[in-house]
C-alpha positions as CSV (number, residue, x, y, z in Angstrom):
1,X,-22.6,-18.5,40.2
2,X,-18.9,-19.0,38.9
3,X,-19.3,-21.2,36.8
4,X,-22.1,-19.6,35.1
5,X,-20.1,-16.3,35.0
6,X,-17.0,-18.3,33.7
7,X,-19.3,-19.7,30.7
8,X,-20.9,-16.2,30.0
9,X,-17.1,-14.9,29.5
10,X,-15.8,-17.7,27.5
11,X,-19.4,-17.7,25.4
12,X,-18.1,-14.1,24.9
13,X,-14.6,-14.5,23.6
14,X,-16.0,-17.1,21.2
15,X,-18.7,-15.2,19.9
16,X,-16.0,-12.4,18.9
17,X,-13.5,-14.4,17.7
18,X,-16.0,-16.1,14.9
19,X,-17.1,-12.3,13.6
20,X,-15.5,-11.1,10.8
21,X,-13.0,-8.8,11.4
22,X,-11.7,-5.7,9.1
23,X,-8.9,-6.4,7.4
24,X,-7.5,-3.5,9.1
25,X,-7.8,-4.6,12.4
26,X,-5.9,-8.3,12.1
27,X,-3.4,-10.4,10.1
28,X,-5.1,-12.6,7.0
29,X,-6.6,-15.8,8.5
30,X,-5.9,-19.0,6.9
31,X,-8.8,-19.2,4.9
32,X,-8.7,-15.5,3.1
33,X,-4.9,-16.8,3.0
34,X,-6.1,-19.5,1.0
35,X,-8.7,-17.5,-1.1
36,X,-5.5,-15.5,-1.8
37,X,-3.7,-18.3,-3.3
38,X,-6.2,-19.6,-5.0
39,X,-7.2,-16.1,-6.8
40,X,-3.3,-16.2,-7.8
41,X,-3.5,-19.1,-9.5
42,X,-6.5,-18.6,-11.5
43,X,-6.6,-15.1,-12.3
44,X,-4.1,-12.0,-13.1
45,X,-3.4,-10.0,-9.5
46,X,-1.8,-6.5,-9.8
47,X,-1.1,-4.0,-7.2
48,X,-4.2,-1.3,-6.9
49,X,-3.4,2.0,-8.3
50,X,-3.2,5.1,-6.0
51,X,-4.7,7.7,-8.9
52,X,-4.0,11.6,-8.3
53,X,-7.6,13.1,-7.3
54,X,-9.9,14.2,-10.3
55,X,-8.4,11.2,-12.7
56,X,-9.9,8.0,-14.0
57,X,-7.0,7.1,-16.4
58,X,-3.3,5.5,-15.6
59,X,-1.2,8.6,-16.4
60,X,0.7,9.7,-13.6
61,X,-0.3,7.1,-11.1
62,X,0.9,8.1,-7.9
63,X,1.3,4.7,-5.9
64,X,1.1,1.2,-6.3
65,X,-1.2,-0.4,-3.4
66,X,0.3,-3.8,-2.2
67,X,-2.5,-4.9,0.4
68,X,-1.6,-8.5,2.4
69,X,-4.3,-10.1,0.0
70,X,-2.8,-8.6,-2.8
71,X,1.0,-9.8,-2.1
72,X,-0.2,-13.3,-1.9
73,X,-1.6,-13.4,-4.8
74,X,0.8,-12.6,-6.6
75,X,3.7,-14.7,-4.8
76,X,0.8,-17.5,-5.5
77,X,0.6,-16.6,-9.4
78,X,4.4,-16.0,-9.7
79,X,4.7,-20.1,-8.4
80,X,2.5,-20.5,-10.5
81,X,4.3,-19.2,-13.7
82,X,6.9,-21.4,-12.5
83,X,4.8,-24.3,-12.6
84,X,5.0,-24.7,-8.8
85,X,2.3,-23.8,-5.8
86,X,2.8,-22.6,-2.3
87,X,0.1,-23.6,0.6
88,X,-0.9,-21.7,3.4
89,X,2.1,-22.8,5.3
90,X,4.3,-21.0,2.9
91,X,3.1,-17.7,3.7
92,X,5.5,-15.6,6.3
93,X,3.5,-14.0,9.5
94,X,5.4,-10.7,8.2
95,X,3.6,-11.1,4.5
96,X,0.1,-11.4,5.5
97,X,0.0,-8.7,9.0
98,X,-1.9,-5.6,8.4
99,X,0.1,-3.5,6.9
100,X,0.1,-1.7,3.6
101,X,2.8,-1.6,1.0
102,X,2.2,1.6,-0.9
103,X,5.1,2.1,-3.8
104,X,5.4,6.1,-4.3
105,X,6.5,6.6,-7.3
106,X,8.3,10.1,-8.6
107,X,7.1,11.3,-11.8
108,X,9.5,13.2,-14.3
109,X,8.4,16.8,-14.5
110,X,10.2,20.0,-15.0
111,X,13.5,22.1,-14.7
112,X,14.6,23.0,-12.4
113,X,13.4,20.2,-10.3
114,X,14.3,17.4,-12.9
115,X,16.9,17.5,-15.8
116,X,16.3,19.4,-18.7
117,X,16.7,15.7,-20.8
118,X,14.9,12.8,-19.3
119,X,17.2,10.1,-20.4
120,X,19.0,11.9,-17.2
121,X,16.6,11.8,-14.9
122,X,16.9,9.4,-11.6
123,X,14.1,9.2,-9.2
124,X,16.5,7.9,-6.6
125,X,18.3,11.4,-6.9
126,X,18.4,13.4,-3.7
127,X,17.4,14.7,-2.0
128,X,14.7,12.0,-0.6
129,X,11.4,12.2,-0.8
130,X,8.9,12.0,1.7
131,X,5.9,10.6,2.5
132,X,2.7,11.7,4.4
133,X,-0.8,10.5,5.1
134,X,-2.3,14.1,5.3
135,X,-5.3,13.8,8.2
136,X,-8.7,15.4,7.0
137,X,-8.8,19.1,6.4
138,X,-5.0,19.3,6.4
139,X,-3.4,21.3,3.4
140,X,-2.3,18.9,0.6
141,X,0.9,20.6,0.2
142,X,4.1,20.1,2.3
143,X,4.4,24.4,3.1
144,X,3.4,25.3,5.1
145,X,3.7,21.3,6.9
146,X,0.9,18.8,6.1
147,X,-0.1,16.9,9.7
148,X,-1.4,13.8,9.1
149,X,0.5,10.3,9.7
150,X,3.6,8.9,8.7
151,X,4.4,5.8,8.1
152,X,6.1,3.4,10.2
153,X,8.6,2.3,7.8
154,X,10.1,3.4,4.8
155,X,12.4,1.5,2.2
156,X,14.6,3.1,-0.7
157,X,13.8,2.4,-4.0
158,X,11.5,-1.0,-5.2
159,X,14.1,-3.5,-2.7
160,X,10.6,-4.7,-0.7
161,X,8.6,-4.9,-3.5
162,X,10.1,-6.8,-5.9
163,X,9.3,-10.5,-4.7
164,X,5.5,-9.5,-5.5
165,X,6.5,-7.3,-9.0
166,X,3.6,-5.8,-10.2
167,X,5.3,-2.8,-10.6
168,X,7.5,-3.1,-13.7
169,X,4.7,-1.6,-16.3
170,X,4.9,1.7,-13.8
171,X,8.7,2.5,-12.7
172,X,10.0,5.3,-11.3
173,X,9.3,4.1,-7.6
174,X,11.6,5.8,-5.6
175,X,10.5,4.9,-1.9
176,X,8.0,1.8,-0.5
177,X,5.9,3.2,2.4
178,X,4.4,0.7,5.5
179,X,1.3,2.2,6.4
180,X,-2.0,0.5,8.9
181,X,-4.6,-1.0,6.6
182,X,-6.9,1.2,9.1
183,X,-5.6,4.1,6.4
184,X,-7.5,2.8,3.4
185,X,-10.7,4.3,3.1
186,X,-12.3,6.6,1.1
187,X,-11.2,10.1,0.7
188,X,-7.6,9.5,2.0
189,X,-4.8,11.1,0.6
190,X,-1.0,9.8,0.8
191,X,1.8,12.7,-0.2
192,X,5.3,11.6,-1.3
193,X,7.4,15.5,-1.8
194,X,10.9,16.6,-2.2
195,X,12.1,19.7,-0.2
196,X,15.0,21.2,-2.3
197,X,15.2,24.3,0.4
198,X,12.9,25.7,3.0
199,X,11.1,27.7,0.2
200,X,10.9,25.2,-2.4
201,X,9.7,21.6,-3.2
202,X,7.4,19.9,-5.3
203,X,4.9,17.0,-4.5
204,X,2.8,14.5,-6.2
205,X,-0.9,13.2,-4.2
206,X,-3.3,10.1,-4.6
207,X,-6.1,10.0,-3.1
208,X,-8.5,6.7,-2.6
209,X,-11.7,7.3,-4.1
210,X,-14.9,5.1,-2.8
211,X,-15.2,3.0,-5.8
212,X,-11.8,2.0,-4.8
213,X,-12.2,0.7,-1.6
214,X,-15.7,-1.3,-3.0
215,X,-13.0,-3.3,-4.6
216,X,-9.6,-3.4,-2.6
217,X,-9.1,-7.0,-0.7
C-alpha cells in the first residue's frame, strides 16, 4: 500500500513538472533558452513597446518591455554582430528568472514642468520619477494615490539595460523598473509620474493591449 501511494506521488510530480508552465510562473528552461538564442541569431529582436492607451503608432512610447526571452535574444544577436555565439550555458540564472525589465521613459512636455528649450531638458532631472502598476479600477493618476503594485526594484537611468540595447532609437529612459511576468496581461497599465509638490505632478501611462500579449515571448 506504500509503495503504491509512493508511485502515485512521484507519478504526480512528474506529470507537473512536464506541463508547460506560464512564463510567469518560472525561469526560461533550457530549450525556450535555446529558442531564444537561436531567434537572436536569425532575426532582428527589439524590446516590446509599452504604447500610451488609445495609440497604434510609436510617438510617445511610454516603456520599453525587456521580457527574459526578449534579453536573450538580443545578448544572442549582439554576439552575433560580433561574429561570436553564446550557448545555453552562457546565460546567467539572473537573466532568464521571471522578471520584467520595463524601461520608463520621460517624455519632453511643457513649462513649467520641463524647460522652456529642449536642448535643456534632462530626464534624469529631479525630482525622480515613480513608477506604479495601477490594480484594476484604480485612478490612472498619481492624486489622489494610485494603489496598485510597485515594483520590486528600481534602477536610475538605462545602467541595466544597456547590455541588451534596444533602446537607443527611443531615449529619454530615466528609470528601469523589475516587475513579475504575472503583470503582463491584457488591460494592465504601468504609471511612471513626477511629484513636484503635494498639489502638482505630471504622469505618462502605457497600457498592454490584447494584441500585445498574442505576441510577447
Amino acid at each position: 500500500m506504500q509503495l503504491r501511494v509512493w508511485l502515485a506521488a512521484a507519478l504526480f510530480v512528474i506529470g507537473s513538472s512536464l506541463r508547460a508552465e506560464p512564463q510567469g510562473q518560472a525561469s526560461l528552461t533550457p530549450a525556450q533558452i535555446q529558442e531564444a538564442i537561436a531567434f537572436g541569431k536569425s532575426g532582428t529582436p527589439r524590446p516590446y513597446l509599452l504604447r500610451p492607451e488609445g495609440t497604434d503608432d510609436d510617438r510617445n512610447i511610454v516603456g520599453l518591455v525587456y521580457t527574459p526571452f526578449v534579453r536573450v535574444a538580443l545578448l544572442s544577436h549582439a554576439a552575433t554582430q560580433r561574429r561570436e555565439s553564446i550557448t545555453v550555458d552562457d546565460i546567467a540564472p539572473e537573466i532568464v528568472e521571471p522578471t520584467v525589465y520595463i524601461a520608463f521613459r520621460w517624455i519632453y512636455c511643457c513649462a513649467p514642468f520641463d524647460p522652456p528649450d529642449f536642448a535643456d531638458f534632462d530626464p534624469l532631472a529631479l525630482p525622480d520619477p515613480e513608477v506604479l502598476a495601477p490594480s484594476s479600477g484604480s485612478p490612472l493618476h498619481p492624486r489622489p494615490a494610485a494603489q496598485g503594485e510597485e515594483p520590486a526594484r528600481v534602477h536610475k537611468g538605462p545602467g541595466l539595460i544597456s547590455k541588451y540595447g534596444g533602446f537607443e532609437a527611443y531615449g529619454n529612459v530615466a528609470v528601469v523598473a523589475e516587475f513579475p511576468m504575472t503583470l503582463l496581461k491584457a488591460g494592465q497599465a504601468f504609471m511612471i509620474f513626477k511629484r513636484y509638490s503635494p498639489s502638482r505632478s505630471r504622469h505618462w501611462v502605457g497600457v498592454i493591449r490584447a494584441s500585445d500579449i498574442g505576441r510577447w515571448r
